[in-house]
N, C-alpha and C positions, 0 to 999 in steps of 0.2 A: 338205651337205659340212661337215663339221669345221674343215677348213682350207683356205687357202685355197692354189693350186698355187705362189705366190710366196714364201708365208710356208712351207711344204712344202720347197722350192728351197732358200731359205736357209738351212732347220736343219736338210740333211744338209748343206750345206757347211760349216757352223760344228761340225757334227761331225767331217765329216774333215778340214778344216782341226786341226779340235783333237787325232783320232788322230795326224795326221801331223807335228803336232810335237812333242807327247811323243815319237813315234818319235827323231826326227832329237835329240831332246835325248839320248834315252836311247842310240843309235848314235853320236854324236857323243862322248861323254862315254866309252862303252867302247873307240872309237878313240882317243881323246888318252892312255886308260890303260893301251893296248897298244903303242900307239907304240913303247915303250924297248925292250918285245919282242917286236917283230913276226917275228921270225926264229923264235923257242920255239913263239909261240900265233898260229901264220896261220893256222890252220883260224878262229879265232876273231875273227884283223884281218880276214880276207878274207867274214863272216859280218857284222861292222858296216859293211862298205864295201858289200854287198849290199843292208842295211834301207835305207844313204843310196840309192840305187839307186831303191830301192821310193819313198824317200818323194818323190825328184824324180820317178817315173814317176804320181805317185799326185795329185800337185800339178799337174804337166803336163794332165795329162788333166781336174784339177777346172775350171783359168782355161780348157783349152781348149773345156768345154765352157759355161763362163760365157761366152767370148766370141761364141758360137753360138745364143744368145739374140736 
C-alpha cells in the first residue's frame, strides 16, 4: 500500500476543504459585487447564492462524514 487509509482520509479533505473555499471566496466576492445590482444581474446573484449553497452542502457532507468515523 502506498498510503495509508488515514493519511488517504485526510488529503481529500484538505482538498475539498481547499476547493470549497476558494469556492465560497470566489461566490462570496461576486455577491458583494452584485449586491447594488441585483435587480439588472439576478440570473448572476441568484448563480453565486447557488455555489454558497454548493459549498455549505459540500462542507455539510465532509464534517458529516468526518464525524462517522
Amino acid at each position: 500500500m502506498i498510503l495509508s487509509h488515514t493519511a488517504f482520509v485526510w488529503f481529500v479533505t484538505i482538498m475539498i476543504s481547499s476547493i470549497c473555499l476558494g469556492w465560497a471566496i470566489w461566490d462570496g466576492r461576486n455577491l458583494l459585487r452584485l449586491w447594488k445590482t441585483r435587480k439588472e444581474d439576478h440570473d448572476e446573484f441568484f448563480g453565486a447564492i447557488m455555489g454558497l449553497v454548493c459549498v455549505g452542502i459540500g462542507l455539510t457532507g465532509l464534517i458529516r462524514y468526518h464525524l462517522s468515523l
